[in-house]
VOGU-3710 file (C-alpha; in Angstrom, 3 decimals, decimal comma):
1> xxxxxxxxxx> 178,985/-22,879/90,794  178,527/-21,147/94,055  178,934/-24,109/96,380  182,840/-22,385/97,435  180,654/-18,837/97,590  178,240/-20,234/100,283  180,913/-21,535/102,735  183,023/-18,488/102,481  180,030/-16,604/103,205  178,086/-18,218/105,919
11> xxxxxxxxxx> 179,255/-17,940/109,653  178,038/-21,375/110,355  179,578/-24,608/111,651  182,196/-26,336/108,975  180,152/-29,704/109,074  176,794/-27,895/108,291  178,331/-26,527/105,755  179,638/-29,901/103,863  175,840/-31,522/104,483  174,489/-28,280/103,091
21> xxxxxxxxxx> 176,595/-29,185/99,952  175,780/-32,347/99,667  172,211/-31,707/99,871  172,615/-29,255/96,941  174,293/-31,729/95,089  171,924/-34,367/95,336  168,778/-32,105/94,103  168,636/-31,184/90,399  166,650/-27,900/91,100  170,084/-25,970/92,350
31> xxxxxxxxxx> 171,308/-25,758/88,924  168,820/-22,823/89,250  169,669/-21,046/91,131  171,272/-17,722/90,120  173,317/-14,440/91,988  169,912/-13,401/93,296  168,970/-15,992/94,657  172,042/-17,125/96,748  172,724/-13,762/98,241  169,081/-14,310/99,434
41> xxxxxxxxxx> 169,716/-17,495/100,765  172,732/-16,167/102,566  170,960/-13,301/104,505  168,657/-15,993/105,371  170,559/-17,917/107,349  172,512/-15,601/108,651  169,524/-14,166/110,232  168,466/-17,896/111,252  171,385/-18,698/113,017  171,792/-15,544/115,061
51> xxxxxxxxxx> 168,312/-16,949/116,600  169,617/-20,315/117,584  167,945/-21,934/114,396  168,210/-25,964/115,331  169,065/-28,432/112,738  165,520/-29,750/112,347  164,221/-25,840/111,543  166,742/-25,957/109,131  166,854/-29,014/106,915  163,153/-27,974/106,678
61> xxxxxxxxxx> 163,663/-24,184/105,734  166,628/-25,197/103,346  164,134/-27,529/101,464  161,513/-24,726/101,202  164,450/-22,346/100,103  165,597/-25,098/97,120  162,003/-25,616/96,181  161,059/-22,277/95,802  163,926/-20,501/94,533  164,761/-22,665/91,162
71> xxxxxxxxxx> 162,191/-20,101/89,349  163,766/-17,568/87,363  163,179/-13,841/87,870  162,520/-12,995/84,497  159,690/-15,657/84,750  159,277/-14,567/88,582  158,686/-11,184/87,206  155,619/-11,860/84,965  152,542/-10,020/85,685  150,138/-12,720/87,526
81> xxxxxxxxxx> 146,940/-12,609/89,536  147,882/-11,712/93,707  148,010/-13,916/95,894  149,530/-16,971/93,628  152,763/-18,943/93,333  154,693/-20,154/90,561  156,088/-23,753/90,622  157,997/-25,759/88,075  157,309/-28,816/86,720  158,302/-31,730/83,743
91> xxxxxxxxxx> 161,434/-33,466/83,228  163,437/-30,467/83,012  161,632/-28,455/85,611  161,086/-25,828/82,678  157,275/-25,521/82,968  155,936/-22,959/85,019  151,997/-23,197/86,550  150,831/-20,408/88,503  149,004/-21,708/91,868  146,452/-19,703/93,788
101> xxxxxxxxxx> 147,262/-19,392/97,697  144,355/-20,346/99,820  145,939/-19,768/103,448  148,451/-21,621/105,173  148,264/-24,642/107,756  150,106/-25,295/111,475  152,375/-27,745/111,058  154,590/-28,335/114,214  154,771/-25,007/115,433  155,040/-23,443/112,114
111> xxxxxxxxxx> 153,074/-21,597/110,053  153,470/-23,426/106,568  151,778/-22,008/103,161  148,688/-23,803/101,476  148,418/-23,903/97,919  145,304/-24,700/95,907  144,725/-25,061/92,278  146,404/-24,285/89,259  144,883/-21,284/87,745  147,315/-20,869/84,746
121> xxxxxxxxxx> 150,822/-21,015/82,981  153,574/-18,869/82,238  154,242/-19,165/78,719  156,965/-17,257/76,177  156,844/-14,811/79,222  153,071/-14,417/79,056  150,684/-15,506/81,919  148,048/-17,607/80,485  144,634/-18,131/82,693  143,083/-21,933/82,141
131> xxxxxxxxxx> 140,259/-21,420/80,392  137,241/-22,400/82,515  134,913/-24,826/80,562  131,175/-23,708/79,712  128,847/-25,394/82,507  126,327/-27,691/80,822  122,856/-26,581/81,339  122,491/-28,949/83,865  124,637/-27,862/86,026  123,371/-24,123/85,560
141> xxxxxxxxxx> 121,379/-22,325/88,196  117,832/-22,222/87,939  116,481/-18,869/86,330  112,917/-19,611/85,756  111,005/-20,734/89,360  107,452/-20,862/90,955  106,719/-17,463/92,710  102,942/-16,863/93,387  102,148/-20,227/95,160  105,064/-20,276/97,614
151> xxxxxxxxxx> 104,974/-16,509/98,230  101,277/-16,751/99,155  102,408/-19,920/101,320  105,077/-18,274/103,405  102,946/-14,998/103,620  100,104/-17,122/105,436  102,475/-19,043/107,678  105,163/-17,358/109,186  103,472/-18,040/112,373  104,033/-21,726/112,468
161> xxxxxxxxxx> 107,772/-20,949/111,451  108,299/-19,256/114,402  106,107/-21,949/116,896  108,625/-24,355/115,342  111,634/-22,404/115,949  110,446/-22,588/119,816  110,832/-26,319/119,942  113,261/-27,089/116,901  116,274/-25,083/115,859  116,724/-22,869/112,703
171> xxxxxxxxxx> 117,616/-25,817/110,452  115,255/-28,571/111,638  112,547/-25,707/111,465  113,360/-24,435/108,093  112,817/-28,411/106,141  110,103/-28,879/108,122  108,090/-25,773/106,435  109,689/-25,933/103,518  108,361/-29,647/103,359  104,877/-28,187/104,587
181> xxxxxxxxxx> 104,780/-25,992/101,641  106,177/-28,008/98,860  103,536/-31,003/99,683  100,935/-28,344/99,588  102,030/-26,567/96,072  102,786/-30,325/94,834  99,954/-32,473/96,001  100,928/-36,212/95,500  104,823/-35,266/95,623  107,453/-37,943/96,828
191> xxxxxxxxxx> 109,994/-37,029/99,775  112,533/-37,659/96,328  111,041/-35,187/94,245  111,315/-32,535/97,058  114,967/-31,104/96,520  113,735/-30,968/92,640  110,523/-28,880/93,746  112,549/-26,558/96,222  114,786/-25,861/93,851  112,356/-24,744/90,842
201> xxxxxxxxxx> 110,180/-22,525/93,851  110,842/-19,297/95,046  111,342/-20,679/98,640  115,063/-21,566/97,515  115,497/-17,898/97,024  113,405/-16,676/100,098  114,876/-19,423/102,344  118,222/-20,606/100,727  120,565/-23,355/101,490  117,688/-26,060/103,254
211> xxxxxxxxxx> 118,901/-29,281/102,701  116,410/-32,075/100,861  118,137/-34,378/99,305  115,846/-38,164/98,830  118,554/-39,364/101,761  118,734/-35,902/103,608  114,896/-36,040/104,021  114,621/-39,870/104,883  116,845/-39,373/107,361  115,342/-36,542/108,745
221> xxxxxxxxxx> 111,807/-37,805/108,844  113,108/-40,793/110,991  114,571/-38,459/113,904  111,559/-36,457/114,037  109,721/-40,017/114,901  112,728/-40,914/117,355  111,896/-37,619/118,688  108,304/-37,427/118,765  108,312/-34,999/122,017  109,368/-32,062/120,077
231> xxxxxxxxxx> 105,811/-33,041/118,067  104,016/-33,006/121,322  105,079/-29,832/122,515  104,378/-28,165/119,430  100,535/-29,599/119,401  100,701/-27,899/122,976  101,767/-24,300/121,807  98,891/-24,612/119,433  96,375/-26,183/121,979  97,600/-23,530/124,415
241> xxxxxxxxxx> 96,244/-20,659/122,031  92,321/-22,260/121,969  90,218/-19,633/122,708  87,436/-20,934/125,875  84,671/-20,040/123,714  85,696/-22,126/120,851  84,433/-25,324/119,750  87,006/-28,652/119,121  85,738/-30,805/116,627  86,949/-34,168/117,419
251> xxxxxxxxxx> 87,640/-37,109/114,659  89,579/-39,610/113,001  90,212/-40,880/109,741  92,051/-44,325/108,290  95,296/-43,825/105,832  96,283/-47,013/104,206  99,577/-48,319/105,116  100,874/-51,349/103,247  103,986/-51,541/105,655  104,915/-54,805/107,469
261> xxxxxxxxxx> 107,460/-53,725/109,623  105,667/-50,714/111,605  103,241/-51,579/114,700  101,063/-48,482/113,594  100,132/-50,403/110,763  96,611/-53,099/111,136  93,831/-54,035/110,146  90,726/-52,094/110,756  87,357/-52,851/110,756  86,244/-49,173/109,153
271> xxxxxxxxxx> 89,216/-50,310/106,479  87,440/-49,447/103,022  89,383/-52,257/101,031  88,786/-55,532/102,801  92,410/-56,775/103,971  93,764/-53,892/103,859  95,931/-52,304/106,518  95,743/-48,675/107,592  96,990/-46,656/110,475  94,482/-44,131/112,287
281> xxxxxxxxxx> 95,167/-40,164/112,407  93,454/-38,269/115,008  92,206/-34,755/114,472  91,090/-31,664/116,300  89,545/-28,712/114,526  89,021/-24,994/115,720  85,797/-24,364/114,221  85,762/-20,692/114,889  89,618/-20,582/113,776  88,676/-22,933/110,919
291> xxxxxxxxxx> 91,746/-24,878/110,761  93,361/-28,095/112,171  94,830/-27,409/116,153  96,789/-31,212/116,720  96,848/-34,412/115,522  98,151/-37,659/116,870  98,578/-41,029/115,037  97,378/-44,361/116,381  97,450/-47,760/115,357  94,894/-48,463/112,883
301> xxxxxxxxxx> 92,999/-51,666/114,915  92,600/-48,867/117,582  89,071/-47,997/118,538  88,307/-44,317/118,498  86,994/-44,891/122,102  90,320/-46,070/123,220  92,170/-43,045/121,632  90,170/-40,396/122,763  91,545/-39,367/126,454  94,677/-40,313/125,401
311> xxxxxxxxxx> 94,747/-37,913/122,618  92,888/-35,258/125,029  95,573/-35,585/127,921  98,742/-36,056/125,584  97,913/-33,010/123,866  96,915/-30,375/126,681  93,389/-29,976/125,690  92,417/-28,158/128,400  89,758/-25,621/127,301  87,323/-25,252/124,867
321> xxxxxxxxxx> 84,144/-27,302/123,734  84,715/-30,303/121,836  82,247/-31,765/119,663  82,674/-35,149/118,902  80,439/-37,726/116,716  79,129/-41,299/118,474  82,319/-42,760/118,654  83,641/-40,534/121,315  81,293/-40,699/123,974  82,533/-38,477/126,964
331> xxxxxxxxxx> 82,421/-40,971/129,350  85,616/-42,529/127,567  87,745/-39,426/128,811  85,350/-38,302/131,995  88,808/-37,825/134,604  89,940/-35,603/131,945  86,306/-33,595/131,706  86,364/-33,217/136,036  90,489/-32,209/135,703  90,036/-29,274/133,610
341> xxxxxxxxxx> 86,888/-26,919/134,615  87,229/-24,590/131,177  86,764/-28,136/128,996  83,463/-28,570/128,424  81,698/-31,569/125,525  78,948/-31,456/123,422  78,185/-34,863/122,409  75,065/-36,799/120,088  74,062/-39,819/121,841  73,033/-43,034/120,240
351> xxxxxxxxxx> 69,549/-43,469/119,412  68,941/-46,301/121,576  70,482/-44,249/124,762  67,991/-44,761/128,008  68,420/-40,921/128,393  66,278/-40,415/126,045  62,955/-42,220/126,441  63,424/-41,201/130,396  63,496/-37,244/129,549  61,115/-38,249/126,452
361> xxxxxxxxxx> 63,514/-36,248/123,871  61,539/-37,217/121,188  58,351/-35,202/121,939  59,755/-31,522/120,847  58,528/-28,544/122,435  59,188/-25,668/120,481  59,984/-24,534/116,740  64,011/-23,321/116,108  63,978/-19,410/115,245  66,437/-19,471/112,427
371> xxxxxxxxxx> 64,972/-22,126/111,170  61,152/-23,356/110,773  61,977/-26,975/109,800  63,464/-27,645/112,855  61,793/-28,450/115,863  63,576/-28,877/119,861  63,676/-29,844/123,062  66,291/-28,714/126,186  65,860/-30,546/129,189  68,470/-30,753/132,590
381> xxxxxxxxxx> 69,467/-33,878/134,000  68,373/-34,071/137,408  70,984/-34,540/140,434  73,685/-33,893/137,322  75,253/-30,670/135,384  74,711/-31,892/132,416  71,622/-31,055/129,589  70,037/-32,850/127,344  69,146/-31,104/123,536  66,874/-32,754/120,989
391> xxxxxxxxxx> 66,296/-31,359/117,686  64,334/-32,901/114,502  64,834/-31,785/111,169  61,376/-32,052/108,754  63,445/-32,403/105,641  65,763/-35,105/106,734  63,116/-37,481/108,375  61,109/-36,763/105,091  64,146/-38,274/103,203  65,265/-41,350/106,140
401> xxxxxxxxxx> 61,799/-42,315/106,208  61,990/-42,344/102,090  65,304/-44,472/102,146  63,581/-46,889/104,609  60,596/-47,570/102,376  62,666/-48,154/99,647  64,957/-50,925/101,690  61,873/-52,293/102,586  60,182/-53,017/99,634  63,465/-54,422/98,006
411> xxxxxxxxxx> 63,865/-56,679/100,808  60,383/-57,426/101,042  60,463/-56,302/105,102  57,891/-53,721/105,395  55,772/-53,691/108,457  53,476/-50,908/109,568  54,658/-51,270/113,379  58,452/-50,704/112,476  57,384/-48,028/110,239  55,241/-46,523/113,512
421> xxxxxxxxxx> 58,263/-47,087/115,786  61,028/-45,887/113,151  58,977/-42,128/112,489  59,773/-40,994/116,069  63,546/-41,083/115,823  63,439/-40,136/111,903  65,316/-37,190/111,713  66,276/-36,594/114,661  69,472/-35,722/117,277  70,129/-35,586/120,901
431> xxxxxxxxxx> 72,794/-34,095/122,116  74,247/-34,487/125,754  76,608/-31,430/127,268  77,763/-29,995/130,433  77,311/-26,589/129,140  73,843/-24,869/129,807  73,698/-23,532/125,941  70,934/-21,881/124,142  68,847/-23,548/122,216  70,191/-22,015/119,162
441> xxxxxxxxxx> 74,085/-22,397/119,739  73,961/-26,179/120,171  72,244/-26,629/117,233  74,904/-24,274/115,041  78,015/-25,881/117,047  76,851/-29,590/116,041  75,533/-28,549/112,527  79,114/-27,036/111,525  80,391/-30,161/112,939  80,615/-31,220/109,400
451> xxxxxxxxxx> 83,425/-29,208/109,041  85,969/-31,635/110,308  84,580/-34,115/107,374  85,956/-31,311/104,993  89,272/-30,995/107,107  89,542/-35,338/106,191  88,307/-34,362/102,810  90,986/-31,914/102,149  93,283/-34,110/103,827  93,190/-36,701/101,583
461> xxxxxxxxxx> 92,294/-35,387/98,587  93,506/-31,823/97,929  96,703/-32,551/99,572  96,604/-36,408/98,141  97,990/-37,661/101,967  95,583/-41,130/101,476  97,991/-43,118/102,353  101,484/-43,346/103,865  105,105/-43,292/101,490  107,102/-44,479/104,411
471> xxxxxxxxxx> 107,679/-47,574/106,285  108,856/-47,416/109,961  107,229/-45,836/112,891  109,499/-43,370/113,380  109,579/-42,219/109,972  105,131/-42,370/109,693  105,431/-40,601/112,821  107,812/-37,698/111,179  105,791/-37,509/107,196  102,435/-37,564/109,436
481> xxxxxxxxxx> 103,954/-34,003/111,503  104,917/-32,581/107,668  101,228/-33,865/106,619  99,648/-32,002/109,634  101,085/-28,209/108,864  100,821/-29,035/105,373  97,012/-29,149/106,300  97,033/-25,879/108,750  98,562/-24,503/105,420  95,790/-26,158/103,221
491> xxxxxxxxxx> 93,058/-24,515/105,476  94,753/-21,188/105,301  94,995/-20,692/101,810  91,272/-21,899/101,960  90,423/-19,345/104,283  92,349/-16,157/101,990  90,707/-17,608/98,608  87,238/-17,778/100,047  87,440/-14,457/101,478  88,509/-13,240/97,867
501> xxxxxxxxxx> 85,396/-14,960/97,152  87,464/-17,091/94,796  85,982/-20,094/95,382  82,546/-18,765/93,870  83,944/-18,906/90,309  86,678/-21,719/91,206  87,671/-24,802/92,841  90,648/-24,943/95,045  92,424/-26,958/92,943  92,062/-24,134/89,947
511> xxxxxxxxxx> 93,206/-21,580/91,960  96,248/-23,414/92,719  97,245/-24,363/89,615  96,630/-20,920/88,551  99,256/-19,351/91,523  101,556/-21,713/89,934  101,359/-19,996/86,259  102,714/-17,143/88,064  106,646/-17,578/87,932  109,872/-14,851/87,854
521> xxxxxxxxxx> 112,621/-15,000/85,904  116,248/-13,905/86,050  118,216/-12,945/82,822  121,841/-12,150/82,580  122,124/-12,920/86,216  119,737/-9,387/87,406  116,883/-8,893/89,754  113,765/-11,181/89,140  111,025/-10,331/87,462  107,187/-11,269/86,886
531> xxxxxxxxxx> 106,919/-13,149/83,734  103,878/-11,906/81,909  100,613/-13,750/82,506  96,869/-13,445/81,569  94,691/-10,866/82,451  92,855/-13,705/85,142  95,936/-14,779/86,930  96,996/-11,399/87,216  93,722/-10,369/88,558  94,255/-13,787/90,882
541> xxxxxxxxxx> 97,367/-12,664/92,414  96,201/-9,098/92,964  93,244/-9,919/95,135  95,301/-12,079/97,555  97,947/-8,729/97,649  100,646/-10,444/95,794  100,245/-7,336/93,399  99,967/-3,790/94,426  96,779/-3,017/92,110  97,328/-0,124/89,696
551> xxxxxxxxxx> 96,502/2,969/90,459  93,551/5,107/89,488  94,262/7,633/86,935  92,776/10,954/88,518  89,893/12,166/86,442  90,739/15,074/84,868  87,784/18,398/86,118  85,455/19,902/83,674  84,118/19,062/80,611  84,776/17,285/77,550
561> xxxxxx> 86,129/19,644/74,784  83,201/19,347/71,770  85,015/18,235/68,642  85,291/20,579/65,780  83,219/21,080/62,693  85,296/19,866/59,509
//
């Protein structure tokens, strides 16, 4: 063997020398080793030792020598992919597997070489690759997703991306709209559905890489909550934007919330099933915008009275007109009416208000220009800045004093008194405001106030947010945030499909489900295409500029040619 060889060789101590032996003795991988080889691991240590190599340095270097150098070079010498290894293995140590490299690691002081996995085999002086198994379609990519809906989606709201990237980061910002626009293309979906939705949508392609896993998005929802003054600054970037001139309209609405360990959840006594517990959401709506500006949730026991400043002050309402119905009278947030000089109200009082018989609202002066079945009456307050309006439609006291009637005669209660008394306030509204308006703006700003029923409407039907799917406060707190831009979004799209004039032929429910018909596909892993639809969806996604339309063929100058005689 070439034990003798080594120590005649070597310039190194005698004793080194004998444990060096023994160590070779003791591993079966030096029978190995051939002429190559050893005249490599003599220049080696040579080298080693002229730099002072210590003993520690070297047991560890002589190891990585033995364990290395047992491969023969013909097998050594096989073509292989780069940057791989070949290492023996079985009883014998005469199977060869071909390793990939994948870097190295520090390893007290030294730089040591990482290998990965097995990639393939040298066999009968052949490299042979392991044969990587077919995925099962499972585990394939996704090459047929939703385009139209989520494209429209993220063309509409890029602007609320980047308010949220002011208060959350990249991340944080990216689930939260992706949520927004999944619950708005899936009405009804669960928070476990989502990572199934995002990954059949475009938005995985347009936004890849946002995490929404069931336990991802649970968790996530409950920091939001813990963190609710992100929400409140965000409300204020929005609130910030209100235009003076605009009109706030101000309102709640009940969500049913079976949960028993949350404090948001109560019983209310607006609750539509009796016993059942809900949790209030308070809204403000830009009617000139036409969409949702903040929202706040409150217990649902809460009275509307009791909520109102808060909601005006937490928020940074601090200009505009809000129009509220009888349940937010603006004496319940007056310190924040004197506080801020652009925030004005406009405000119905009840019927039985003393303001009324003492400016006698009920005896109308005048007939409304735009409109010849309604009759008014403006009137200041005296020693205040506030004015009083009074308006009475013909066609609604026609139909109160009709409902009345009826009552009456079921119940047997008709009296020609109450019927006297009732007549005067029978289709009619006062309205209280520190704004001197016209005549014919106060009536069009509380007339459109029905707008924030269709915001509620929406709310709860289009995007199916009825009730709550979580339990905690912190994590209602974080799906009532995704519910709120998922609503901006819902007024949006509302907004581009009416000016389409879609909604003359369709609901918004049709046109939805139509977007979604719309998908792209991928084949043989190329660029994505447009599947083909019908002529209508086309025609859909071409109005809202999701399609370039075709282009006119030029018409082609002069005459038609006559056709020839036969």
């Amino acid at each position: 063997m070439y034990y003798t060889y080594w120590l005649k060789n070597l310039r190194i101590p005698h004793l080194l020398g004998i444990n060096m032996i023994r160590f070779c003795i003791s591993t079966s991988k030096i029978r190995q080793i051939d002429d190559f080889s050893c005249r490599n691991f003599i220049n080696f240590f040579e080298k080693s030792f002229e730099y002072s190599l210590n003993i520690s340095n070297f047991a560890h270097k002589l190891d990585y020598i033995f364990y290395v150098m047992p491969i023969p070079q013909h097998i050594l010498s096989v073509k292989r992919p780069k940057n791989t290894i070949v290492t023996c293995y079985g009883k014998n140590k005469d199977y060869y597997a071909v390793r990939q490299r994948v870097g190295c690691k520090y390893d007290a002081g030294r730089h040591l070489p990482k290998n990965g996995p097995t990639i393939g085999h040298i066999i009968d002086g052949k490299y042979v690759p392991i044969k990587i198994p077919v995925p099962t379609v499972s585990m394939c990519d996704v090459d047929l997703k939703d385009w139209a809906n989520v494209s429209l989606c993220d063309r509409l709201f890029q602007d609320i991306l980047c308010d949220l990237k002011k208060v959350y980061n990249e991340s944080d910002s990216l689930k939260f709209y992706s949520i927004a626009i999944l619950r708005v293309c899936n009405p009804g979906i669960k928070d476990c559905e989502l990572k199934e939705a995002y990954d059949d949508s475009f938005l995985s392609e347009t936004y890849p890489g946002v995490a929404l896993s069931r336990n991802t998005v649970c968790e996530f929802l409950n920091n939001v909550g813990k963190t609710c003054s992100h929400i409140v600054r965000f409300m204020r970037l929005r609130t910030e934007a209100v235009n003076m001139s605009h009109h706030l309209l101000v309102d709640g609405t009940l969500k049913t919330d079976t949960s028993k360990v949350n404090s948001l959840s109560d019983f209310s006594r607006k609750a539509r099933l009796k016993g059942a517990r809900d949790i209030s959401v308070l809204y403000a709506f830009d009617l000139e915008a036409r969409e949702p500006v903040c929202s706040k949730c409150y217990p649902g026991n809460m009275l509307d009275v009791t909520a109102y400043e808060s909601f005006i002050s937490e928020n940074h309402i601090t200009k505009g007109i809000i129009v509220s119905d009888k349940g937010f009278p603006s004496s319940a947030a007056e310190a924040q009416f004197k506080a801020n000089p652009d925030l004005h109200y406009l405000n119905p009082l009840k019927r039985n208000a003393k303001l009324i018989e003492r400016y006698d609202m009920l005896t109308f002066t005048g007939i409304l220009p735009s409109n010849s079945n309604i009759t008014y009456r403006k009137e200041k307050c005296k020693g205040t800045k506030k004015w009083l309006y009074s308006f009475r439609d013909a066609a609604l006291a026609a139909k109160e004093e009709q409902d009345w009637l009826k009552n009456a005669k079921k119940d047997s209660t008709y009296s020609a008194e109450v019927l006297a008394e009732k007549q005067k306030s029978f289709g009619t509204i006062v309205l209280e405001s520190d704004c001197d308006l016209s005549i014919e703006n106060a009536y069009a700003a509380y007339a459109e106030r029905w707008e924030i029923e269709v915001v509620m409407r929406y709310y709860k039907s289009a995007c199916q947010f009825d009730d709550t799917r979580v339990q905690d406060d912190y994590s209602v707190i974080g799906s009532e945030f995704c519910d709120f831009l998922a609503t901006v979004l819902t007024f949006r799209l509302i907004k581009a499909f009416d000016g389409e004039k879609l909604l003359e032929k369709h609901t918004y429910k049709k046109v939805m489900a139509t977007l979604k018909r719309a998908k792209k596909i991928r084949i043989d892993g190329k660029d994505w295409q447009l599947i083909k639809v019908a002529p209508s969806v086309t025609d859909i996604i071409q109005k809202l500029g999701l399609l370039s339309l075709p282009k006119a063929e030029p018409k082609k100058r002069g005459r038609k040619p006559k056709p020839k005689n036969v």
